[in-house]
N, C-alpha and C positions, 0 to 999 in steps of 0.2 A: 504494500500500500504506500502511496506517495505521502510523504511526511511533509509538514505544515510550516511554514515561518510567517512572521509577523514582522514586514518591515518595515511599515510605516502609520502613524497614530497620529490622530486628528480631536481636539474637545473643545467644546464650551460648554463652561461650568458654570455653575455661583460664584467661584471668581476671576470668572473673565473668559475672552478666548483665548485657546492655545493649551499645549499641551504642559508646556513650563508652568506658567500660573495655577494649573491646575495641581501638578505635582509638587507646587511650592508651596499652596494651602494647606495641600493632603500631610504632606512631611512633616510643617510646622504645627499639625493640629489644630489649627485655626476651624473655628464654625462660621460658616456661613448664615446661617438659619435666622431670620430676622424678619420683623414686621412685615406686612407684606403691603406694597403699593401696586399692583398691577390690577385688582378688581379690591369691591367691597367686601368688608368683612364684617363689620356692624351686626353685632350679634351672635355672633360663633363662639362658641368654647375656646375654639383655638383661632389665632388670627397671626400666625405666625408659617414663614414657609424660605425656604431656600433660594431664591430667584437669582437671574441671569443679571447682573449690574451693565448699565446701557452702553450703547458703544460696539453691537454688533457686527453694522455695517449691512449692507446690501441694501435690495431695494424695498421701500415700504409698502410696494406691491404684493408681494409676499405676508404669507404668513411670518410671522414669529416663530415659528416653528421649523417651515420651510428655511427660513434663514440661520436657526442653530445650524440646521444638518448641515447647507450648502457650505459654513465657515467650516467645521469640523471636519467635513469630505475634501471639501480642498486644502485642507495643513494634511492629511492623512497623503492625499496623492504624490501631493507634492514633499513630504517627507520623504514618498519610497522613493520617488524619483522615479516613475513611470513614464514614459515617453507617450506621445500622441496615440500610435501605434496600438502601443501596450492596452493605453486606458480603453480605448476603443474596445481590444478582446475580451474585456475584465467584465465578471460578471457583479449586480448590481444586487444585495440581499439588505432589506430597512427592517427593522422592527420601531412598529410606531402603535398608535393607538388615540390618541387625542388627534390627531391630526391637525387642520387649522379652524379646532374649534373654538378657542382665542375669539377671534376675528368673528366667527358667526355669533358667538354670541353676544358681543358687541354691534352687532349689525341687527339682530334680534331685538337684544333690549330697546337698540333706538326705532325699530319700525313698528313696534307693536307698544313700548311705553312710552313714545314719545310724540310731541304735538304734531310735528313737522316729520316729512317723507326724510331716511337715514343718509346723514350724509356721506357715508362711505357705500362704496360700490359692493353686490350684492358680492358674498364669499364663491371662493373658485375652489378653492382646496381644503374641505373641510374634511373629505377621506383618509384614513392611511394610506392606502396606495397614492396619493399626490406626490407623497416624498418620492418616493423612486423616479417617476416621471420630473419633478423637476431637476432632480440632481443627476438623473444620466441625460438629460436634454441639454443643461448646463456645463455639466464636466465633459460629455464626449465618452461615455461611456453605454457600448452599442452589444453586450451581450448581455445574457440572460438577466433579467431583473422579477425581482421578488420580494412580498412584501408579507412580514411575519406579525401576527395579529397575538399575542399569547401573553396578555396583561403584561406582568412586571417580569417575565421574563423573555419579554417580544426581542429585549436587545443581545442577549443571551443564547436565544436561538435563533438569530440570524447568524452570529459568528460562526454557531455550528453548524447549519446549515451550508452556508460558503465552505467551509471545510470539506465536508460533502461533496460539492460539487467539485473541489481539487482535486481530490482524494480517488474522486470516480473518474476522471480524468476529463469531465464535460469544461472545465476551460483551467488552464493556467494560474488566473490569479482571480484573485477577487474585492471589494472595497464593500465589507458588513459594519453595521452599527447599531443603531438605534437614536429614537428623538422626540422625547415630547416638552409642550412647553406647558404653564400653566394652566389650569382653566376655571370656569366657575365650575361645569359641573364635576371633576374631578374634586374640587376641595368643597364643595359644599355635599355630595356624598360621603366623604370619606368623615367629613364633621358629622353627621346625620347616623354613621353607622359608630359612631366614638369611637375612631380609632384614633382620632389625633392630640397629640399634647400638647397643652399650652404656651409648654417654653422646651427647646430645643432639645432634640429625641435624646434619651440613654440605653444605647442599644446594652444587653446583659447585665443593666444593674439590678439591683433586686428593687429599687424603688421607681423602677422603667412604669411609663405611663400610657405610654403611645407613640405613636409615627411621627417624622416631619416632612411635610411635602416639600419635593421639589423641581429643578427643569432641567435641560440642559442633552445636550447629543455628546454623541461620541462614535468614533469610525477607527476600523483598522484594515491594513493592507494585508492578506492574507496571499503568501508564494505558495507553488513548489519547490520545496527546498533547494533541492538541486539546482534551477533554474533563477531564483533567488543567488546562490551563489555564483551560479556561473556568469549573471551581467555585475558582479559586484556590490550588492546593493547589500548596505546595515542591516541584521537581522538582531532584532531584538529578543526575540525569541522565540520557541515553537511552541507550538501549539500542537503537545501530546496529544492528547484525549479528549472527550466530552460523553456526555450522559444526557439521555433527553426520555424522563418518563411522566407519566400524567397516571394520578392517583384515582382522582376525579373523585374523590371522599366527600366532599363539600364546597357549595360556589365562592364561598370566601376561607373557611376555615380550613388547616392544616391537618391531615390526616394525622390521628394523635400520639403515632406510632412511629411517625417519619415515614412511614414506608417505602413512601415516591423519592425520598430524599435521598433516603439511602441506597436506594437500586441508582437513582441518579448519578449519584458520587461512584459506587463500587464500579458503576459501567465504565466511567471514567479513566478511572484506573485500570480495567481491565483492556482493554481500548490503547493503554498508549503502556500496558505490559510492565505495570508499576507493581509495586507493595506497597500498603499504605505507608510505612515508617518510610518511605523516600520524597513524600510531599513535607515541606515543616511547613507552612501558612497558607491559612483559608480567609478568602475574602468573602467575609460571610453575608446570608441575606440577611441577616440581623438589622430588621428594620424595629426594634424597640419596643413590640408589643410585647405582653408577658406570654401570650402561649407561641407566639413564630419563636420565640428568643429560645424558650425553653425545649420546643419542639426538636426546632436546628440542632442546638447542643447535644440535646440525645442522640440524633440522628450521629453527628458527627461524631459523637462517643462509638459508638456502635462500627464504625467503618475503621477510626483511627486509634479507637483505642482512649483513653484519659490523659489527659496531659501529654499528648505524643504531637502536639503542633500547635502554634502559635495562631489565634483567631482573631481578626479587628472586623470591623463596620464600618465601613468610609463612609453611609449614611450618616452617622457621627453629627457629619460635618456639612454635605451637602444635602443632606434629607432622601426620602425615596423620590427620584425622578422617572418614576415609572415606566416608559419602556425603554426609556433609555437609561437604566438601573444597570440591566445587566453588559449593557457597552462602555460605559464609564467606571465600573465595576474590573469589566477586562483590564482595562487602560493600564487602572489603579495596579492592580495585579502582576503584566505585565512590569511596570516602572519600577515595582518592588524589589524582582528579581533584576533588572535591571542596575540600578541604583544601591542592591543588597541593603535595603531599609524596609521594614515592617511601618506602613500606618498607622496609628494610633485610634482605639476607641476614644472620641472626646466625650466630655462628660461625666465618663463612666467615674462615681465619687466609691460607691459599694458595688464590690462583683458580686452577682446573685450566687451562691453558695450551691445552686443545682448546675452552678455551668462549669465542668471539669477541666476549663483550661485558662491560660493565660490571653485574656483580654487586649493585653497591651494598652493601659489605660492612661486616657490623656498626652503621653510623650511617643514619639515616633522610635522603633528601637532597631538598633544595627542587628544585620543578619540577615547572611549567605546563605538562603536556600535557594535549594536547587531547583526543587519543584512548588508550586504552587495553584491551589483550585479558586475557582470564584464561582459563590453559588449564586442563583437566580430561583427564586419558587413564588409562583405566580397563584393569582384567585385558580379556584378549578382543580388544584391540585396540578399546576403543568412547572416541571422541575426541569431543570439545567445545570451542569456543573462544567463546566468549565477546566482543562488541565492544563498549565502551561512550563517549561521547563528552561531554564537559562541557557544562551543561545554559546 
């Protein structure tokens, strides 16, 4: 089977764009998570959230949304250093989910609550599939496109999926991500179901509350290894394994056994022909509920053992950015091994006493591992893991 490299990464975070700024937050433990100005909050539990700081660029014809991806896909391209040519054969895989529903529902509020006909033009891209179409119309990028629907792990299994396609040998290279931006009805659900907390998420503390929302994209260039090396290009890392199982126990709630989790992860590993004791750090979906937090940890006990690897939450810092969770997640992952530094859980003041490992709390901590997973577990029970291995 053809083996995977990761040569070029593209983000816009909570702070900022680019891939630097994002790995400069992530390292220093900085939270993002802060009042939120881009819609009303007046009356919510929670009125706080993650957001993208202005200064994107592109056109404001576009979504918000549209234009996370478009900056992120183009620092990703142009990272790997792919030629006209190239990008052309490269295949095109989104995970989205909000789509540009931003814009509509700004376009909404003003046509039906307001006195005067809306003054912005009716929405074009309120689907997920819009992102693929504007980002291979835009970038030049004229093979297979695809667009991965699968909550909070839509960004998760698009990487995998592109790998797939490598793998199978249906194209060479490929540019996966994922991208959502804010919305009303995303946070005004997610308040309506109390998941969220009022002041900035603690993922694995035992006095965790809730979630923090947030936005933001992320993109990676995924080679054939071989071919990756043969035009010279930086290979960050590979891209062992991955796991993709759906539980389907419950539309929100986590099957309370792990089940999907753990078939997820052990596939992983089994996939890129590991033993668990060869991963040290999991970038976990530890989005700061008490049963995901708790759920995860067993899970991950059960595969790795207790205390056999080092676990952070980079939600932490930039909140859940739902489907672009699990692309920004890679990134995080990715830079780790990279950079040989562990993220930091921010926040975390008490590690909850059911979670058998080291948190990494509040301070970013040196360390050379070699391998490393990033989970993704989405509403529905749909799980992803992610495996990546220093290049």
């Amino acid at each position: 089977m053809r083996r995977i490299a990761v040569t070029g990464l593209g983000v816009v975070s909570p702070f900022g764009v680019g891939t630097k700024a994002y790995w400069n937050g992530l390292s220093a433990g900085v939270c993002a998570i802060r009042p939120v100005t881009l819609i009303e909050t007046e009356g919510f539990r929670c009125r706080i959230a993650a957001e993208v700081p202005n200064g994107i660029g592109g056109s404001l014809r576009r979504s918000r949304a549209d234009r996370f991806a478009l900056a992120a896909a183009r620092e990703a391209l142009e990272d790997a250093g792919l030629s006209r040519v190239e990008r052309a054969e490269a295949a095109l895989v989104v995970g989205a989910v909000g789509g540009g529903m931003l814009e509509a529902e700004a376009w909404y509020w003003e046509r039906y609550r307001g006195s005067r006909p809306p003054s912005r033009p009716t929405p074009r891209s309120t689907l997920p599939f819009a992102h693929a179409e504007a980002l291979g119309n835009a970038l030049g990028l004229e093979g297979p496109r695809e667009t991965v629907v699968m909550a909070c792990s839509s960004g998760a299994a698009s990487v995998a999926l592109a790998a797939d396609l490598i793998a199978d040998g249906v194209v060479a290279t490929a540019l996966a991500g994922g991208v959502d931006a804010l919305t009303r009805i995303c946070f005004m659900g997610f308040n309506a179901l109390k998941l969220l907390c009022p002041e900035p998420c603690r993922p694995f503390d035992r006095d965790r509350r809730g979630l923090s929302i947030g936005e933001g994209a992320a993109f990676v260039v995924l080679e054939d290894l071989e071919r990756a090396r043969a035009r010279g290009a930086r290979i960050y890392a590979t891209l062992a394994g991955h796991g993709m199982t759906t539980d389907a126990y419950h539309v929100t709630a986590p099957h309370p056994d792990g089940e999907g989790m753990v078939r997820a992860m052990a596939t992983a590993l089994e996939r890129a022909r590991l033993a668990p004791k060869a991963v040290g750090y999991a970038n976990a979906h530890g989005t700061a509920t008490p049963q995901n937090d708790r759920i995860e940890a067993r899970a991950i006990r059960e595969v790795f053992g207790p205390g056999q690897l080092l676990v952070s939450s980079t939600k932490s810092m930039i909140g859940h950015t739902m489907a672009a969770a699990g692309a920004l997640e890679a990134v995080a992952t990715v830079l780790a091994l990279v950079h040989e530094v562990v993220p930091p859980t921010a926040n975390l003041e008490t590690p909850d006493p059911d979670v058998a490992f080291d948190c990494v709390p509040r301070v970013a901590r040196e360390a050379p591992v070699e391998y490393a997973i990033s989970n993704s577990f989405g509403f529905g029970g749909q799980n992803v893991t992610l495996l990546f291995g220093r290049a």
